[in-house]
N, C-alpha and C positions, 0 to 999 in steps of 0.2 A: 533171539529173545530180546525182548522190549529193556530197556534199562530203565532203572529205578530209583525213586527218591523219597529222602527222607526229610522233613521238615520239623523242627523242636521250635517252640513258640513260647517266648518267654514276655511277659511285660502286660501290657493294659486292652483291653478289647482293642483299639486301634489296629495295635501289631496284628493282632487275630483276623484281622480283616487284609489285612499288606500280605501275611501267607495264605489267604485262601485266595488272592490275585494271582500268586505264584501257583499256587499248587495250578490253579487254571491255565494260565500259561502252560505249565511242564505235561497237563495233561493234554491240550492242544497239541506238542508235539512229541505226542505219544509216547512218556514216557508212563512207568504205572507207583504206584503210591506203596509204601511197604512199612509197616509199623515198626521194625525192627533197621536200625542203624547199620547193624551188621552185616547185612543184605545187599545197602544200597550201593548205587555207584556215584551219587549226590547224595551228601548229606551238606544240610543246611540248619544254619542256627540263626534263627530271626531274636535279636538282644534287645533288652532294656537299657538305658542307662540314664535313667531318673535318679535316680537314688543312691548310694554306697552299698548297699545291701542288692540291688538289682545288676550292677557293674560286677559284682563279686559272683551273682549269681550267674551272670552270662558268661563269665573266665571260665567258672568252674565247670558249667557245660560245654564248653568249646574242648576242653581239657579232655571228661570222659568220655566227648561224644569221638575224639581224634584214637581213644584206646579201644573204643568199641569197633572205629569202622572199618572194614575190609582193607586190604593194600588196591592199592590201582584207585579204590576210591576218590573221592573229591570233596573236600571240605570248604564252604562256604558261610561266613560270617556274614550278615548283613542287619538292618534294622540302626534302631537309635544311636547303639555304640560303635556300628561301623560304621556310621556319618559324622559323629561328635571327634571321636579319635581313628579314626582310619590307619592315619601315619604311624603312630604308635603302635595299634594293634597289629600291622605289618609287620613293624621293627619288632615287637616283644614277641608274636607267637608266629615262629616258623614253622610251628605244627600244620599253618592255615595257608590253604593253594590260593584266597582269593578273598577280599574285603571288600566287597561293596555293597556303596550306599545306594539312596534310595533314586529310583529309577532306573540301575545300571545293570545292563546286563549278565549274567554270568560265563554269557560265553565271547568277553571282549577279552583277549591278550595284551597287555602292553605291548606296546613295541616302539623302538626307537625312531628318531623322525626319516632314516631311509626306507623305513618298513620293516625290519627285522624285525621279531619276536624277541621279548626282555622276560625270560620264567623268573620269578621271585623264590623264592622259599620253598616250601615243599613244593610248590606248582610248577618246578621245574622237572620237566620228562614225564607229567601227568597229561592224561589225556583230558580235554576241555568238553564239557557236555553243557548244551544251551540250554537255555532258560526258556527262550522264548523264539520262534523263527523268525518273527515281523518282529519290526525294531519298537520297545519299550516308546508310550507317547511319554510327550515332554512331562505330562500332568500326572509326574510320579507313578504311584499304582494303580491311583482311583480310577481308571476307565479300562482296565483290563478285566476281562473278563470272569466269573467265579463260578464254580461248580454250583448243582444246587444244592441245597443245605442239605444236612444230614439228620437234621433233629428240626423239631418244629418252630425255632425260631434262629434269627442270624441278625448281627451286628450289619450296620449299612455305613462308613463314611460317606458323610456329606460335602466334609472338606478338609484340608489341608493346611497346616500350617498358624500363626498366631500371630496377632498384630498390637499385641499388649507385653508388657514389660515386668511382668510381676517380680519381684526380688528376689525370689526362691525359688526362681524357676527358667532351667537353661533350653527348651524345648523350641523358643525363638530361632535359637542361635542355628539351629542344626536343621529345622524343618522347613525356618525362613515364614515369613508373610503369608497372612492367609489367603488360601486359593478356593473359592466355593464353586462346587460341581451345578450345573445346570442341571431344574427340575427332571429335564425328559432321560437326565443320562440316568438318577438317580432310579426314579420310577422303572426304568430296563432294566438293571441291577434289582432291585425290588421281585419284578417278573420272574428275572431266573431265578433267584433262590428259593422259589415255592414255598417260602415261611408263613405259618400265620400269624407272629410278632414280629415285627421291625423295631431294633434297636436302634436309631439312630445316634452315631457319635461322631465328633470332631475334637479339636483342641479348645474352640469356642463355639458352642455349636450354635449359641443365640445370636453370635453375631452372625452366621449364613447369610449371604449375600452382599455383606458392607460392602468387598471391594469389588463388587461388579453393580454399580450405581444405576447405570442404566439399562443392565438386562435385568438386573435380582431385585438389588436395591435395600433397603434397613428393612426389617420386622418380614423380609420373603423368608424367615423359618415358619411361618403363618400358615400361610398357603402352601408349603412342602407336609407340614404337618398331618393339611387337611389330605391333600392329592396321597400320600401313604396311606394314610385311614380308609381312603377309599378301595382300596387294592388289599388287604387284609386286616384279620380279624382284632388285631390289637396292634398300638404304636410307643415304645417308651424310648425316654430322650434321657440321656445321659452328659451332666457334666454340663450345667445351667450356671453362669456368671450372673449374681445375683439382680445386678445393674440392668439389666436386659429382659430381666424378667415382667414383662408388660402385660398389660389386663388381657389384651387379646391372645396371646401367648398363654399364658393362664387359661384359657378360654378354650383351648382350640384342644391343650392337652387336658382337662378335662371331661371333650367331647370324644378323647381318642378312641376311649375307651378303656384307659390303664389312668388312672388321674395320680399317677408317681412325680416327685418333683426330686430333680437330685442335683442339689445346691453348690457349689462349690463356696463354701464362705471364707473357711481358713482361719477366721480368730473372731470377734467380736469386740475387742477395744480397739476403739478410733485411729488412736495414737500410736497403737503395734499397725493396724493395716495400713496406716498411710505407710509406714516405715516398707511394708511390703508390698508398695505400691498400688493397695488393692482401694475398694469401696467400701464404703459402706460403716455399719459400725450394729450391737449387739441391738439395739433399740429397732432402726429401721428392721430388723430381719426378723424379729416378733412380731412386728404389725403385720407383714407381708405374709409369715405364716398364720396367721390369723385370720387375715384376711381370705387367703385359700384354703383356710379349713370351713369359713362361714358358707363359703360357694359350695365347699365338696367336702362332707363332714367324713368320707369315707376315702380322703387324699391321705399319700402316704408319702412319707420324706426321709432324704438320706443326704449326710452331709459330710463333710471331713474336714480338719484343724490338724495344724501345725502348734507345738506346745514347746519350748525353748529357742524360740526365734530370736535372734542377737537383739536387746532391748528389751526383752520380757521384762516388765516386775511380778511380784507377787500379786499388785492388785492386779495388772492386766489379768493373768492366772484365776486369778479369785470371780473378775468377772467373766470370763467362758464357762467357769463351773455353774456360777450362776444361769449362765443363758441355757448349756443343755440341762438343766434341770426343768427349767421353767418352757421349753421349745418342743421337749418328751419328743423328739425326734425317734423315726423307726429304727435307723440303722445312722 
């Protein structure tokens, strides 16, 4: 009988797309997919750790999913908070055979430098079920393989990692510099999931292609944009730095067909965003939505803020109430 596994997915589309590279993998080497924890012989908990509320929530699943699952089992942490804290989540939960981060296989064993085998924690006397038979590429998840979708649309990484420094935000530290996928890998991925929306996401999705200058080059979110339009029936992009957002950019989403704009702004006063090293400020991102409402009176916008950031006053406060009032932003 085929052995089986279980995957819990906790955090931001991103991660959603990092387990449906594994589920690929594990399905490659035939294991089979089982909705129930208690079944498997892998179980796997793909974590957030964005936020205090997301850290909490990834404990507490690692916790019920260790009461749920079978003996002989194998439990497997991976994602955000087993790259950020690995060492610590070893040391704090020996409920857990195995913590790894991103790229790493599941079925590496420590071992000491003569070659002996080092089991840690529960993962002592546990039998080891791989991930994957060919060795994980360097370039993290993104070029592993994914089932086709299951529902008529799927999330797409474009790229990896972040090359901005925002104040409030540790995803730098753990994901590392950004790495953008070459059009032709993304558009194969595109092919197999047989979706007719493509979601495109990243950590900075407008910046696509800064650091590969000479094959991609600045504003190649342009022409990935178009090359996905052309392969299905709708494209929406997810998670736009405001500073990046360029008339042809503008332009291209919406020709996609979905004319959605989803902002990251995060505040509106000057003086809070330099503080959180961001752009911009409440005035420029009126004109801008203004501007892409004159082209596309039927664009739709979604955006998110951060509200007691160290420095807050009450006027900063007073002016974001102002701006989403006056912005009538969708979501």
């Amino acid at each position: 009988m085929s052995q089986r596994f279980y995957i819990e997915t906790l955090g931001c589309p991103k991660n959603d797309v990092d387990s449906d590279k594994l589920i690929g993998a594990l399905l490659a080497d035939g294991m089979e997919p089982t909705d129930d924890a208690a079944l498997a012989d892998l179980v796997v908990v793909n974590t957030c750790a964005f936020i205090d509320d997301a850290r909490r929530e990834s404990i507490d699943t690692i916790l019920e999913l260790d009461e749920q699952r079978a003996d002989g089992s194998r439990l497997v942490v991976t994602g955000c908070m087993a790259e950020r804290y690995g060492d610590e989540l070893a040391a704090e939960l020996p409920e857990v055979d195995q913590v790894a981060g991103f790229g790493q296989a599941f079925n590496v064993t420590p071992v000491e430098r003569d070659g002996t085998e080092v089991p840690t924690g529960a993962a002592a006397g546990r039998k080891l079920i791989p991930v994957s038979s060919t060795p994980l590429p360097e370039f993290d998840l993104l070029n592993l393989p994914r089932p086709k979708s299951a529902v008529p649309w799927a999330y797409v990484k474009i790229a990896e990692g972040c090359d901005r420094s925002c104040g409030f935000c540790a995803i730098p530290s753990f994901r590392g510099p950004q790495r953008s996928r070459d059009i032709a890998s993304i558009l194969t991925e595109v092919d197999q999931l047989e979706a007719r929306e493509i979601v495109l996401v990243a950590q900075d999705l407008a910046s696509y292609g800064k650091d590969r200058p000479g094959e991609l080059g600045a504003g190649s979110i342009v022409p990935l944009v178009k090359a996905v339009a052309d392969e299905v029936d709708r494209v929406r992009l997810l998670y736009l730095y405001p500073s990046d957002l360029s008339d042809e950019l503008i332009d291209s989403i919406c020709e996609s067909g979905v004319p959605y704009f989803d902002l990251s702004l995060q505040h509106v006063s000057k003086p809070l965003l330099r503080r959180m090293r961001r752009w911009g400020d409440g005035q420029r991102f009126l004109d801008r939505i203004a501007d892409i409402r004159e082209r596309e009176p039927e664009a739709a916008f979604r955006s998110n803020f951060i509200v007691g950031y160290p420095g807050e006053t009450e006027a900063d406060h007073d002016q974001l109430l102002h701006f989403v009032e006056h912005a009538q932003l969708d979501w």
